[in-house]
LOFIRO-630051 format. One line per 3 residues: number of its first residue (from 1); their letters; for each residue x, y, z of N, C-alpha, C. Coordinates in steps of 0.05 Angstrom, whole numbers. Each point is the difference from the previous one (the first is absolute). Layout:
<rs>
NUM) a) X,Y,Z,X,Y,Z,X,Y,Z  ...
</rs>
This chain:
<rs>
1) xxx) 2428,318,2211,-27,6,-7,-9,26,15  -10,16,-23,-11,31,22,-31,0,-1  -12,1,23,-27,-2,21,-2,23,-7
4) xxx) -24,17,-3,-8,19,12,-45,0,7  -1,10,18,-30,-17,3,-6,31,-9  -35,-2,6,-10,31,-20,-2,16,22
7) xxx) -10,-13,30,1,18,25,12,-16,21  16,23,8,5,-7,28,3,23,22  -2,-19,25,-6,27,32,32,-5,3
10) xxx) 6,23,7,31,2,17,-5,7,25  24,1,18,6,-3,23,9,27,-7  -5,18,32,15,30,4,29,-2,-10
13) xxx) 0,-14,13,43,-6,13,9,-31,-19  18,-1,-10,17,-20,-13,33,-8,18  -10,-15,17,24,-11,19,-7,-25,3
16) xxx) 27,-8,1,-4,-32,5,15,-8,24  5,-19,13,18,-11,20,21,-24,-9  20,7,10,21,-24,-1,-10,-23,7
19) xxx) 9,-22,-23,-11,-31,1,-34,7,-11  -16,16,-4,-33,-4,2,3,-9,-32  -21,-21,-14,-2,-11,-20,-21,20,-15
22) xxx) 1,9,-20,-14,14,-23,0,-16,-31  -22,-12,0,2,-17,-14,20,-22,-4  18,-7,-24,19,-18,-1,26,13,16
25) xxx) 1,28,9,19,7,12,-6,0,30  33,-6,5,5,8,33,15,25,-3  -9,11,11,13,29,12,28,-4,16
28) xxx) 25,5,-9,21,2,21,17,25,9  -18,25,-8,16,15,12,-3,34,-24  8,14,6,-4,35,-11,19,-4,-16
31) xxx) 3,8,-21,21,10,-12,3,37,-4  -20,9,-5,-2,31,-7,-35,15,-6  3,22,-3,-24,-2,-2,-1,31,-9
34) xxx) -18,16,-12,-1,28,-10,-29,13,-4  -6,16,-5,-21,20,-5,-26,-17,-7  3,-25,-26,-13,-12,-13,-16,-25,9
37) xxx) 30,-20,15,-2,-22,3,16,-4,23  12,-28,8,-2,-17,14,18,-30,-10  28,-1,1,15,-30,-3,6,-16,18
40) xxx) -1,-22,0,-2,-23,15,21,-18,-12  18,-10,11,14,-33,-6,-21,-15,13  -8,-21,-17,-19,-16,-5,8,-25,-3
43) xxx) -5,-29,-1,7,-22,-10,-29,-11,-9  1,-12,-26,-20,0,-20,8,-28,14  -22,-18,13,-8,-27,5,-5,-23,-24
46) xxx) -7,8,-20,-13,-14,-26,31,-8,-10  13,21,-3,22,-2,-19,27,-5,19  -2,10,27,23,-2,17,15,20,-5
49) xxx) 5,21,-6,14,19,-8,-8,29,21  23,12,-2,4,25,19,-10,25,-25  -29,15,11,2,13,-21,-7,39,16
52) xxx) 2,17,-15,1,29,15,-36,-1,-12  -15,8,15,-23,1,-1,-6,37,5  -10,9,-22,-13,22,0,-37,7,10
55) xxx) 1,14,8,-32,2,15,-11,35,-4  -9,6,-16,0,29,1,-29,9,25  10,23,13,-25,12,22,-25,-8,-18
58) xxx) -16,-5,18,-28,3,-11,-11,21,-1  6,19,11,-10,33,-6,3,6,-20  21,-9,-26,8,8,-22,-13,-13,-20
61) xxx) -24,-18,14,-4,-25,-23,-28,8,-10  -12,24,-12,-23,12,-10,-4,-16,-19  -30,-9,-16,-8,-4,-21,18,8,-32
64) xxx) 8,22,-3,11,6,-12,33,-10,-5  17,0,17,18,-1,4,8,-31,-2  -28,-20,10,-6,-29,-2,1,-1,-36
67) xxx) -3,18,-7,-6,-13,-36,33,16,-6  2,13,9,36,2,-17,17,-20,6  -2,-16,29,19,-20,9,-6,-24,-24
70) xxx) -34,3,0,0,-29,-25,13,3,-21  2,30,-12,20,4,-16,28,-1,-1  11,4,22,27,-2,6,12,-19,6
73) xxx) -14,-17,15,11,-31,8,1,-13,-24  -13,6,-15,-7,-27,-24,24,10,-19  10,27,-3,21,14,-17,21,-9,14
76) xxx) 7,8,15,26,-5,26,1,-35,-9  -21,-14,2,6,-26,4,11,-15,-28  -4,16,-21,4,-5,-24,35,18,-9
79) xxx) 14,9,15,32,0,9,17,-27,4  10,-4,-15,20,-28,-4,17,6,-5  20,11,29,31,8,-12,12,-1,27
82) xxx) 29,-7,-2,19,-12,23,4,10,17  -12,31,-6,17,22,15,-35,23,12  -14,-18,-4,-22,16,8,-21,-22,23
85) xxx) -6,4,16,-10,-13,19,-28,-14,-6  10,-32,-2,-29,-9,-7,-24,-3,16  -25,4,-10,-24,4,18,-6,-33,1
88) xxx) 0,-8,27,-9,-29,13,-27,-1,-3  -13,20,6,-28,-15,9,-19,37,-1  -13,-5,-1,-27,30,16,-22,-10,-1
91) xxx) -16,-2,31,-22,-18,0,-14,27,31  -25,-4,-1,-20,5,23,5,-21,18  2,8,25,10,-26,21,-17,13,24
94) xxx) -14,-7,13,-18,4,21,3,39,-5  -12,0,-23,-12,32,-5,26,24,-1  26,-11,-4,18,13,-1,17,-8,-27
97) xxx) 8,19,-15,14,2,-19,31,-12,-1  5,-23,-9,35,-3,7,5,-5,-29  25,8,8,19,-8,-33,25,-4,9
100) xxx) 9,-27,-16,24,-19,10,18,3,-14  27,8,6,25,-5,-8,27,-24,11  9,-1,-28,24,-11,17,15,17,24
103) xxx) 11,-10,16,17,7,25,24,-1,-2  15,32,-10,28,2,0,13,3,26  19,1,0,19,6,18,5,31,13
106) xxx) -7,22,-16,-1,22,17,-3,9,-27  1,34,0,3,18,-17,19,19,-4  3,11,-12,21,14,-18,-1,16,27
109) xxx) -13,18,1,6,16,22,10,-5,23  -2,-27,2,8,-12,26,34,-6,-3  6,-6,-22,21,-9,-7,26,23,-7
112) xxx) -14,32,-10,11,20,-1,16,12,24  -15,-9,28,11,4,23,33,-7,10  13,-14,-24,19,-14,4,11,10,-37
115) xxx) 30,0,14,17,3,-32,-6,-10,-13  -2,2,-30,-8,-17,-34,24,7,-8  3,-22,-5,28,-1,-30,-8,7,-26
118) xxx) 18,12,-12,-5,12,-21,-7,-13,-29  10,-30,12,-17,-28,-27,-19,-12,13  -15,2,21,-16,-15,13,-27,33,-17
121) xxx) 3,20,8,-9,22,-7,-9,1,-29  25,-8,-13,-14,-1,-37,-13,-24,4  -2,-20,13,-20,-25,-6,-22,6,7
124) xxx) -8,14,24,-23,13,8,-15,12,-20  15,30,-8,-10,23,-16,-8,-18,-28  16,-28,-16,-10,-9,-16,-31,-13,-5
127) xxx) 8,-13,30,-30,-17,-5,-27,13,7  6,33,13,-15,18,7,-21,10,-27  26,12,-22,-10,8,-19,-13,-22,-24
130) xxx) 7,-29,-2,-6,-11,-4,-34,-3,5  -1,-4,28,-34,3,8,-11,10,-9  8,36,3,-10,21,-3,-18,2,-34
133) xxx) 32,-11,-10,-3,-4,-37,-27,-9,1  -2,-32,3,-13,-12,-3,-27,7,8  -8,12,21,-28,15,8,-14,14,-25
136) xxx) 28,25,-9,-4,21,-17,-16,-12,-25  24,-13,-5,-10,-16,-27,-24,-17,1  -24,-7,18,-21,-10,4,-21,33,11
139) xxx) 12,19,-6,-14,22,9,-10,12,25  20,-10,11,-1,5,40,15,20,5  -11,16,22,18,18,13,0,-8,22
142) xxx) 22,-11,15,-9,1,28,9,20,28  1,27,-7,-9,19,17,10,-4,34  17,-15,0,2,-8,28,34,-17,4
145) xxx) 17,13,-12,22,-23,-7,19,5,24  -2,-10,23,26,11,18,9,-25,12  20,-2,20,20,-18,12,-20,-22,17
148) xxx) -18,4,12,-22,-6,6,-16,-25,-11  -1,13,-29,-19,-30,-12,19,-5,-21  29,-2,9,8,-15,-11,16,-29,11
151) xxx) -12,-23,-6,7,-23,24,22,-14,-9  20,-10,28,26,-9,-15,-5,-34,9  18,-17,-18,-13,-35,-2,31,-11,0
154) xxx) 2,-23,9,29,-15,-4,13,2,-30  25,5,-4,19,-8,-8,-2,34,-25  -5,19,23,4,28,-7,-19,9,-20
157) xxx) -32,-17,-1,-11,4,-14,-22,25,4  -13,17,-17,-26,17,18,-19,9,-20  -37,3,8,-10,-7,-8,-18,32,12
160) xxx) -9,13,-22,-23,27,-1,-30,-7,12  3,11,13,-37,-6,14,-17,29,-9  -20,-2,10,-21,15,-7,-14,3,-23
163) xxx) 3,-13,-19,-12,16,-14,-26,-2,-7  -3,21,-6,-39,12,-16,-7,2,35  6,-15,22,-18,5,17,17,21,11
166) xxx) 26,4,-5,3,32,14,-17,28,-8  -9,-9,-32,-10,28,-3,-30,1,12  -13,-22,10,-25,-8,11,-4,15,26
169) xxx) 36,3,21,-8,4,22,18,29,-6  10,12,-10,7,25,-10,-22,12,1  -27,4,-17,-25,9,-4,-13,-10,28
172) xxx) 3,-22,11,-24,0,19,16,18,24  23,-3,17,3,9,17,13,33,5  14,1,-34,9,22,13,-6,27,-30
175) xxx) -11,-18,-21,-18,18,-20,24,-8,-20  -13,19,-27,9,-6,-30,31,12,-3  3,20,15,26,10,-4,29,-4,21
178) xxx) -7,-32,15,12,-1,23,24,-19,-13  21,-10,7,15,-25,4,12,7,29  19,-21,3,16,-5,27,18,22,-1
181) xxx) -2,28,17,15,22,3,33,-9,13  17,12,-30,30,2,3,7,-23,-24  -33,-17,-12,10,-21,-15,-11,8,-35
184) xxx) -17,22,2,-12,3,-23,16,24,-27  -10,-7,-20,11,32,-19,-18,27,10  12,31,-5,-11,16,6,-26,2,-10
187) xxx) -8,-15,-24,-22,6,-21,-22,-28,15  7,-17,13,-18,-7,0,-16,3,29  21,11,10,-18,22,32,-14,20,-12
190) xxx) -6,8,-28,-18,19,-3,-23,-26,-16  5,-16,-7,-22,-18,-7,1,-13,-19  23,-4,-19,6,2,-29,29,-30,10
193) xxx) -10,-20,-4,11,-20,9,3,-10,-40  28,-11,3,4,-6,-34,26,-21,7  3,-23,-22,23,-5,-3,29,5,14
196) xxx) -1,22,-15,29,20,7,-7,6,36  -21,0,5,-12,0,41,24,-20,10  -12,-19,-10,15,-29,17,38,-2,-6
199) xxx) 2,4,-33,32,16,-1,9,12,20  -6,22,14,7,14,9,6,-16,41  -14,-10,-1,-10,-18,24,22,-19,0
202) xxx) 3,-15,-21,26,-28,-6,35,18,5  -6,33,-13,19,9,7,16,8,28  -26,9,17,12,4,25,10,-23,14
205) xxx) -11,-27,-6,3,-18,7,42,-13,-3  -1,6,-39,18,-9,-9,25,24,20  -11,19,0,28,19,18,1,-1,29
208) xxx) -21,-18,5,7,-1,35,22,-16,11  -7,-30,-26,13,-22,-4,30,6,2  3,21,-18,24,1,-16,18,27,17
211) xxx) -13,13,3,7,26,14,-7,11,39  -3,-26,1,-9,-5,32,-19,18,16  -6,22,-16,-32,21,11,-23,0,-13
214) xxx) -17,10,4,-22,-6,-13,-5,30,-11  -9,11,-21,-1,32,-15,-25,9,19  -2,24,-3,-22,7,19,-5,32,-20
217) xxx) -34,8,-1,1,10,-7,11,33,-6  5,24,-14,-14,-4,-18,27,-8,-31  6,-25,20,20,-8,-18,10,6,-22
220) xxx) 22,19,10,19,13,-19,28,-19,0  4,-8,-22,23,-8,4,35,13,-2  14,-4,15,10,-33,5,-11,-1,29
223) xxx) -17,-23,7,-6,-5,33,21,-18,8  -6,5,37,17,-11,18,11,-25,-9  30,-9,-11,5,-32,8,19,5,-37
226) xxx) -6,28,-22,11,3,-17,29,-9,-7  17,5,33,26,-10,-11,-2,-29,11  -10,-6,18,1,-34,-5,2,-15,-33
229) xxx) -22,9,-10,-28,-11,-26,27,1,-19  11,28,1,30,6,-17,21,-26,-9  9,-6,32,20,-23,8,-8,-24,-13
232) xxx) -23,-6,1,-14,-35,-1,-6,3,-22  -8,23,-21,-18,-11,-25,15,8,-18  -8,-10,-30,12,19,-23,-22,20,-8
235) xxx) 18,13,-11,-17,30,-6,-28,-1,-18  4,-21,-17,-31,-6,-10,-15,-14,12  2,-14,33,-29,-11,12,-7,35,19
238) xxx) 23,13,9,-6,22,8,-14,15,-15  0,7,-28,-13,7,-18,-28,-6,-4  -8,-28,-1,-22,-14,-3,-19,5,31
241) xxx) 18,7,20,-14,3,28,-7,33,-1  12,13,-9,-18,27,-2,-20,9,-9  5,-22,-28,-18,10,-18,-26,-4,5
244) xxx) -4,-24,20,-28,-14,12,-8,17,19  15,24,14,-4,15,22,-1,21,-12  -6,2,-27,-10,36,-10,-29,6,12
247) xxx) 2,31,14,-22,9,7,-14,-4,-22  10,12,-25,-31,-2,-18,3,-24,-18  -27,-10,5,-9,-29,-10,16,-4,-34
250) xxx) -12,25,-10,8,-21,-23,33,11,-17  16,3,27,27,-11,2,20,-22,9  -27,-12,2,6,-30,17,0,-16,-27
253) xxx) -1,-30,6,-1,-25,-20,-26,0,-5  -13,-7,-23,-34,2,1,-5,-21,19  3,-21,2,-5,-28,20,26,-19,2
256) xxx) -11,-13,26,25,-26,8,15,-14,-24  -19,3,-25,13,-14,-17,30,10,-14  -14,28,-2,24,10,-15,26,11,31
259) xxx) -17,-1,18,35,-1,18,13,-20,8  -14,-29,3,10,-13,-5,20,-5,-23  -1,2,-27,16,-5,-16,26,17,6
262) xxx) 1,35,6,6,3,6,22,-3,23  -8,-12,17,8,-17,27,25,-27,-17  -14,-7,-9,16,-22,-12,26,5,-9
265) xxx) -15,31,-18,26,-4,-16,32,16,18  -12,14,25,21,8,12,0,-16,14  -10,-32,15,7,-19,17,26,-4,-6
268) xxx) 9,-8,-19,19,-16,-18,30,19,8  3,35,-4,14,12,7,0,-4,36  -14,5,16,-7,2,21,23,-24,12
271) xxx) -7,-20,-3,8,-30,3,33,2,-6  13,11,-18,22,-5,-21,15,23,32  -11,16,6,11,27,21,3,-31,20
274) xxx) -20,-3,7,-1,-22,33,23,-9,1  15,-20,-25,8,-23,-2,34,24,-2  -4,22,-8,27,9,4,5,5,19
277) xxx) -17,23,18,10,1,21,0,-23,24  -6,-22,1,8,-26,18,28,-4,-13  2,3,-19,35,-9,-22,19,16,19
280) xxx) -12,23,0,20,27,11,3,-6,34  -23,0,19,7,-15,22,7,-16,10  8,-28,-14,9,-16,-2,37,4,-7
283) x) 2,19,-15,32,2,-4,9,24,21
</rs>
């Protein structure tokens, strides 16, 4: 159920304490926190469940900005897909804004810190673009796609966070032409956020995976990790990973949908390479 009352007073500061109860939640501890907001591991008392509790600053919480969240929560919450992070709850709780998630296990970026196998990697990048698809095709951009908000769940599963409210705190904190610097397309640091934006975003992602560095601008290719990417892939997911990292937009895939298919159809080659070369190390 989403609350929203017509007024409310905020507090300067949005901090909580370990163990302190906020409504049905207990507070157990920080998880992260950025420009916008404020995460908490939480345990939801009603339901018994461990959940990541979002709290955005109240400095950011203007009149204005109060009527896009009603918009965005209610959009965001209307997302029903495996691979995109479901919205628990968004309620006013002693004059502070929270919004409840399930509680994964860490994030992609957390998990990058450490070697990826090269089929653990296509399961990732699948269910990535999968999300992504699925946003597109409901008419979402979400402007914010990095290692970060993406949360990983038992049995190698992971799930897209942010959306609609990244582009909420994009505009509030750092203006119309911002995303997460080193994670955005060149076009949409000038303000011009599209489709093919977030393509480009899934790409750096898909070559960090795969190619063990991350591209940096003003990304010319072939970037750092090229002869790795060589060894591990077939030449058409390498193919499919450039094409998402064209400087100009509309040399990319128009949206997740169409690279996804894409994706698919060189998974299949990709996979057929894996399974030889384990044949070959093995003899």
């Amino acid at each position: 159920m989403l609350y929203f009352p017509k007024q409310s007073i905020y507090a300067e500061r949005t901090m909580f304490k370990t163990r302190q109860k906020v409504g049905k939640y207990i507070i157990q501890g920080k998880l992260g926190s950025g420009g916008f907001s404020i995460v908490y591991r939480a345990m939801d008392t009603v339901e018994g469940i461990r959940v990541a509790l979002k709290v955005p600053f109240a400095r950011h919480l203007s009149s204005d900005v109060l009527a896009d969240f009603r918009k965005e929560v209610r959009l965001v919450a209307q997302l029903k897909h495996p691979n995109i992070l479901a919205l628990k709850n968004a309620d006013f709780v002693d004059e502070h804004f929270l919004v409840a998630f399930p509680l994964g296990e860490g994030s992609l970026a957390d998990r990058l810190r450490y070697r990826i196998s090269t089929s653990l990697a296509l399961s990732y990048a699948e269910q990535i673009l999968r999300a992504v698809a699925y946003a597109h095709e409901n008419h979402i951009i979400h402007c914010d796609i990095k290692p970060e908000n993406i949360i990983l769940f038992p049995e190698k599963q992971l799930a897209l966070t942010d959306f609609g409210i990244a582009k909420i705190s994009l505009r509030t904190v750092h203006g119309s032409g911002s995303g997460t610097l080193g994670h955005m397309a060149p076009e949409q640091a000038m303000g011009k956020p599209s489709y093919r934006s977030d393509v480009f975003s899934i790409g750096l992602i898909l070559y960090r995976m795969f190619g063990g560095h991350w591209p940096e601008y003003p990304f010319a290719w072939p970037f750092p990790g090229h002869r790795r990417l060589k060894s591990n892939l077939h030449s058409d997911l390498i193919e499919m990973i450039q094409k998402s990292l064209s400087v100009n937009p509309r040399a990319r895939f128009a949206d997740a949908s169409v690279m996804l298919k894409a994706f698919l159809k060189a998974k299949a080659r990709a996979v057929r390479l894996i399974e030889a070369n384990a044949t070959k190390s093995r003899t």
